[in-house]
KOLFIPA-633052 format. One line per field, with one value per residue (C-alpha): x, y, z; residue in one letter; residue number from 1. Coordinates in steps of 0.25 Angstrom, whole numbers. Layout:
// KOLFIPA-633052
x = (X	...)
y = (Y	...)
z = (Z	...)
type = (A	...)
seq = (NUM	...)
***
This chain:
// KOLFIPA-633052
x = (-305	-300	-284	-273	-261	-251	-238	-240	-233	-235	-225	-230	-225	-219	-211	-205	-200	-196	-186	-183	-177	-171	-170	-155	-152	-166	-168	-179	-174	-183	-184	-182	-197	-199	-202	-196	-189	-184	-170	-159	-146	-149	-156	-172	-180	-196	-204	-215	-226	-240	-246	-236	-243	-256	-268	-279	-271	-268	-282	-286	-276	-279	-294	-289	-280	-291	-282	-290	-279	-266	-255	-246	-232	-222	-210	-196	-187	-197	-191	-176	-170	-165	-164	-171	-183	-184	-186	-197	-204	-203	-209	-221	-223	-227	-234	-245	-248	-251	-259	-266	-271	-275	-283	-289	-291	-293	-299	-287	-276	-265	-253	-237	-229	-216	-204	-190	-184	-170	-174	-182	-188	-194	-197	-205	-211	-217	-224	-231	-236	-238	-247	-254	-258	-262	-251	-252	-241	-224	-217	-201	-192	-185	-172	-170	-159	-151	-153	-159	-175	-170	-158	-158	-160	-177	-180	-188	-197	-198	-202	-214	-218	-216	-225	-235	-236	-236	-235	-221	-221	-205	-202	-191	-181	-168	-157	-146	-134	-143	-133	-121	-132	-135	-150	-151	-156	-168	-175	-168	-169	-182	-184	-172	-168	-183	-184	-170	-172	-185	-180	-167	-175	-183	-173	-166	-180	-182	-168	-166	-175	-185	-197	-196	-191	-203	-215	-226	-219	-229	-217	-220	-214	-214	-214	-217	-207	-196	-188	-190	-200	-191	-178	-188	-180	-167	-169	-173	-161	-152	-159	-155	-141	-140	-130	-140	-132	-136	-152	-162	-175	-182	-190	-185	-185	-196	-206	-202	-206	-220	-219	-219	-228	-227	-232	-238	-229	-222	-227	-228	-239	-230	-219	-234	-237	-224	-223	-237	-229	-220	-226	-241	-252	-254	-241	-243	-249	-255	-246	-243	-233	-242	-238	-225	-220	-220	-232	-239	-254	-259	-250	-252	-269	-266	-255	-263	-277	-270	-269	-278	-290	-288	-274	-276	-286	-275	-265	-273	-280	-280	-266	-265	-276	-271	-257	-261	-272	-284)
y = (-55	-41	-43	-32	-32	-25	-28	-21	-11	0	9	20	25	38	31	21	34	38	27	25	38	40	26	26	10	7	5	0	-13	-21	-35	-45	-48	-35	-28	-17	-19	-9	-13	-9	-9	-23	-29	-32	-24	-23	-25	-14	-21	-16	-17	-8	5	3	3	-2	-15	-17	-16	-26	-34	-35	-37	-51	-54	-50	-40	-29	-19	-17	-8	-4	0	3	-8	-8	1	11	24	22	27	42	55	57	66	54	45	53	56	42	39	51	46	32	35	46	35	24	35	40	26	23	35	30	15	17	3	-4	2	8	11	12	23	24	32	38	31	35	49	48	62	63	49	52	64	52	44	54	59	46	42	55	49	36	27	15	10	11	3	2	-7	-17	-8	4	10	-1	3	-4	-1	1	12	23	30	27	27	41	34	20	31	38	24	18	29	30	12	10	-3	-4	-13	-18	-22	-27	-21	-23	-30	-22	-29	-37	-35	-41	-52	-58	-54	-48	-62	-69	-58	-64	-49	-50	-65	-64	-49	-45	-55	-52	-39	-40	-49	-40	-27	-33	-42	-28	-23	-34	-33	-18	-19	-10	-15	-12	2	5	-4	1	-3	-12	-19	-27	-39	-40	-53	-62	-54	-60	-70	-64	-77	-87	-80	-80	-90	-86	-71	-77	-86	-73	-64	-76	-74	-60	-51	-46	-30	-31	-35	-24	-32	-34	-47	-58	-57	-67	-56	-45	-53	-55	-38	-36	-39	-47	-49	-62	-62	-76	-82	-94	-99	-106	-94	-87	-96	-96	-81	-80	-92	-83	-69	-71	-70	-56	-51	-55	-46	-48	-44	-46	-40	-36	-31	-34	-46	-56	-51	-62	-59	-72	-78	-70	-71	-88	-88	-79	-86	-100	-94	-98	-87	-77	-77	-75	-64	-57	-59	-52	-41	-41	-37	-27	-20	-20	-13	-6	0	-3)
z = (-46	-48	-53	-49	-57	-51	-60	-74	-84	-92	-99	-110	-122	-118	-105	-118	-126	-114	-110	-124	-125	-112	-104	-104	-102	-105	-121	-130	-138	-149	-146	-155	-155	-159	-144	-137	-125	-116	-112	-101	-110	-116	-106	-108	-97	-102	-116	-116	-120	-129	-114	-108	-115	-116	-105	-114	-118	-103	-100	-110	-106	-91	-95	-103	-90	-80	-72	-66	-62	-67	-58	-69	-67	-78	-79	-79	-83	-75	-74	-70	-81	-88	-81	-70	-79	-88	-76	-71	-84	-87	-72	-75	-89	-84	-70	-78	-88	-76	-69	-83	-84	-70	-71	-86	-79	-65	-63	-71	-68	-57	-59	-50	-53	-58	-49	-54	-44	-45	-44	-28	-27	-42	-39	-26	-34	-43	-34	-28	-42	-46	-31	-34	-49	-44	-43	-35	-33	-36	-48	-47	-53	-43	-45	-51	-60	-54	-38	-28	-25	-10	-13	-5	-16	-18	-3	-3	-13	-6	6	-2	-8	6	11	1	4	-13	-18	-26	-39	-38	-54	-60	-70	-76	-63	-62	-68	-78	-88	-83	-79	-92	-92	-107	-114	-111	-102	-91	-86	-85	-80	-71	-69	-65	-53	-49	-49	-41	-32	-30	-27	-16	-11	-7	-2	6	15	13	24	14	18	32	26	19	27	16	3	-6	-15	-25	-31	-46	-52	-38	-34	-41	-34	-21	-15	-20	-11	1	8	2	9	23	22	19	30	41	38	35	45	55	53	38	39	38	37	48	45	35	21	18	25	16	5	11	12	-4	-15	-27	-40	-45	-59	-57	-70	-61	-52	-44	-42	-39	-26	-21	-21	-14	-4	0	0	2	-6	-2	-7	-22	-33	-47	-58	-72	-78	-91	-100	-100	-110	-97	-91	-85	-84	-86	-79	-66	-67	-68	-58	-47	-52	-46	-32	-20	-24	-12	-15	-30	-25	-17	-30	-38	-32	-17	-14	-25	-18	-7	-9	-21	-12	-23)
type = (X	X	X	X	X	X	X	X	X	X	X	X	X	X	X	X	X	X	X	X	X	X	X	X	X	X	X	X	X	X	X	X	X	X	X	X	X	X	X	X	X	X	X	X	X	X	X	X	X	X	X	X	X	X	X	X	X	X	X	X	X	X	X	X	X	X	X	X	X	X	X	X	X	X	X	X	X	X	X	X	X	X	X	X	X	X	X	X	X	X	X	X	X	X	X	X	X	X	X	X	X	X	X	X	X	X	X	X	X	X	X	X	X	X	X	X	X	X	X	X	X	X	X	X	X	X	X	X	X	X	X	X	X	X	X	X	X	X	X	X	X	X	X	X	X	X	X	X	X	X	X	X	X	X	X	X	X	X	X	X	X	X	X	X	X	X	X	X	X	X	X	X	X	X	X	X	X	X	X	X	X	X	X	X	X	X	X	X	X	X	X	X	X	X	X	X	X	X	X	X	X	X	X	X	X	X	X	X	X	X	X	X	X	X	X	X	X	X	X	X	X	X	X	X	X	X	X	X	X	X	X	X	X	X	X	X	X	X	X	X	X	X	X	X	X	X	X	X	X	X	X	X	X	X	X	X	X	X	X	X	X	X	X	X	X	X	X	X	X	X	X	X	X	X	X	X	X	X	X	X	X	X	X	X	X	X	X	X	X	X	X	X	X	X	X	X	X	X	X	X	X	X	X	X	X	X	X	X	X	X	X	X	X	X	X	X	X	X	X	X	X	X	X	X	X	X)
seq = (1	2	3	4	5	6	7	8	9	10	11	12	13	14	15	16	17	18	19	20	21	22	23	24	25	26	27	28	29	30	31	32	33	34	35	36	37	38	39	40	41	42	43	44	45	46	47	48	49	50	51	52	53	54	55	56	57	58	59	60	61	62	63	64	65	66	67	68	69	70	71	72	73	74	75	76	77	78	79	80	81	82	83	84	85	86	87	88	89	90	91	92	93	94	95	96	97	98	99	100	101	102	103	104	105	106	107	108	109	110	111	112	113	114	115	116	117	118	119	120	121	122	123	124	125	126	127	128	129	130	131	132	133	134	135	136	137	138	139	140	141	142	143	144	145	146	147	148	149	150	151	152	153	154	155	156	157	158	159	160	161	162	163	164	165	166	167	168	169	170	171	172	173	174	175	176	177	178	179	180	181	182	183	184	185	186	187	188	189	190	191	192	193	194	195	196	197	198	199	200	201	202	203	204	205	206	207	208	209	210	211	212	213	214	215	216	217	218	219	220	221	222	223	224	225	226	227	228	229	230	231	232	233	234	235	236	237	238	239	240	241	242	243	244	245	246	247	248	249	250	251	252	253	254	255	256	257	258	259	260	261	262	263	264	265	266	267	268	269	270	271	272	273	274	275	276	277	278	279	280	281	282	283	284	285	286	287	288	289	290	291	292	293	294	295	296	297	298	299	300	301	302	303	304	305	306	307	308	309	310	311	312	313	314	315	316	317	318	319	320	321	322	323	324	325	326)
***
């Protein structure tokens, strides 16, 4: 069974000089064990990785883990950071080395672009360079430089995205307010701030009304899509007793979330099934993570091999197919 994995980094060495040099908040700290960690102030955003800059070992890699296609995206802090030049240099550096090796790996790899989002025309400028060069697909973080993913701000890029109908890989990054929340020891930024800050951005897509906004969106969901199937009865509940003046969604919250996509990263068989419970099996993806520290390759091939065979099937390839267009 071919296997799509949809959820996957890369940086290169030039974007790390780059934020080293001019990443302003973002800063390159060594570890205890002896890694580099890129840091927002003091609090732990990413851990580059050996995997993160080379395409050979990637390769090797998803041979031994048995993933056919990888969709690489970069990760957190993205782009969203300098001058407006550095964010898009920082943007171009990462997109032309995706494209470079889809073209060198055409069988194994595709690739998502990264936008300078805070800066819409260059921003809008980017995608289409990016679509032109093979780009499958959109990655942003599930807030950006602190706003919301639905300020006013971005909507001329939602429209050309929304147009285009491109799948968009929602990641998380740094919460706002992480630092007066206590989230600098033991990763809680990462085991806590990720899922509340996925679970944040699309809780705000969902009664923005954005889905019925923009119908052709393809949003995806990292990490099951944070606590977002757990809350299904919790946003049905609040929706019942909203005041009618204040709603903008047109059906309940429980049907936008069977309107966006998710990954299978779960780490947990049972969180796994219950996600596919809520959404259907034909809203989840395969995804890893790799190369990242907590990547979860293994885990993702036993967790999805356990599913009924032609939801596994759909897991794994099917639906990436189908809204990646492959």
């Amino acid at each position: 069974m071919p296997i799509i994995d949809v959820h996957t980094h890369m940086f290169t060495e030039k974007f790390m000089a780059l934020l080293k040099a001019k990443g302003g908040m973002y800063n390159l700290q060594t570890r205890p064990d002896g890694q580099v960690e890129i840091f927002r102030h003091d609090t732990p955003v990413a851990i580059p990785q050996r995997g993160h800059f080379d395409y050979e070992l990637r390769l090797r890699d998803m041979d031994a883990g048995h993933v056919d296609t990888a969709i690489v995206s970069l990760t957190c802090p993205n782009v969203y950071w300098g001058t407006e030049d550095v964010s898009c240099e920082a943007a171009r550096e990462s997109n032309d080395s995706m494209a470079a090796a889809q073209k060198r790996w055409p069988d194994r790899i595709r690739w998502l672009t990264s936008l300078p989002w805070e800066y819409p025309r260059r921003a809008a400028e980017e995608l289409r360079r990016s679509c032109d060069a093979g780009a499958v697909g959109v990655m942003v973080l599930a807030n950006i430089a602190g706003r919301s993913l639905t300020d006013p701000l971005f909507a001329p890029i939602w429209a050309e995205i929304d147009r285009r109908a491109l799948p968009v890989l929602v990641h998380p990054t740094d919460l706002p307010g992480i630092d007066q929340m206590d989230m600098k020891k033991y990763d809680l930024s990462w085991s806590v701030g990720f899922i509340a800050d996925t679970t944040l951005a699309f809780t705000r897509i969902i009664f923005d009304g954005f889905l019925d906004l923009y119908p052709n969106l393809k949003l995806i969901a990292s990490h099951g899509g944070g606590a977002l199937p757990y809350l299904v009865g919790r946003f049905d509940k609040g929706d019942e007793v909203e005041i009618p003046s204040r709603r903008k969604i047109k059906a309940r919250p429980s049907d936008y979330l069977k309107r966006i996509w998710y990954d299978c990263i779960t780490y947990h068989p049972g969180a796994l099934q219950f996600l596919i419970s809520v959404v259907g099996a034909d809203r989840v993806l395969f995804g890893t993570d790799y190369p990242h520290q907590v990547h979860d390759m293994k885990g993702s091939m036993t967790n999805t091999a356990a599913l009924p065979a032609d939801v596994s099937r759909a897991v794994r390839e099917g639906n990436a197919r189908k809204i990646f267009r492959l």
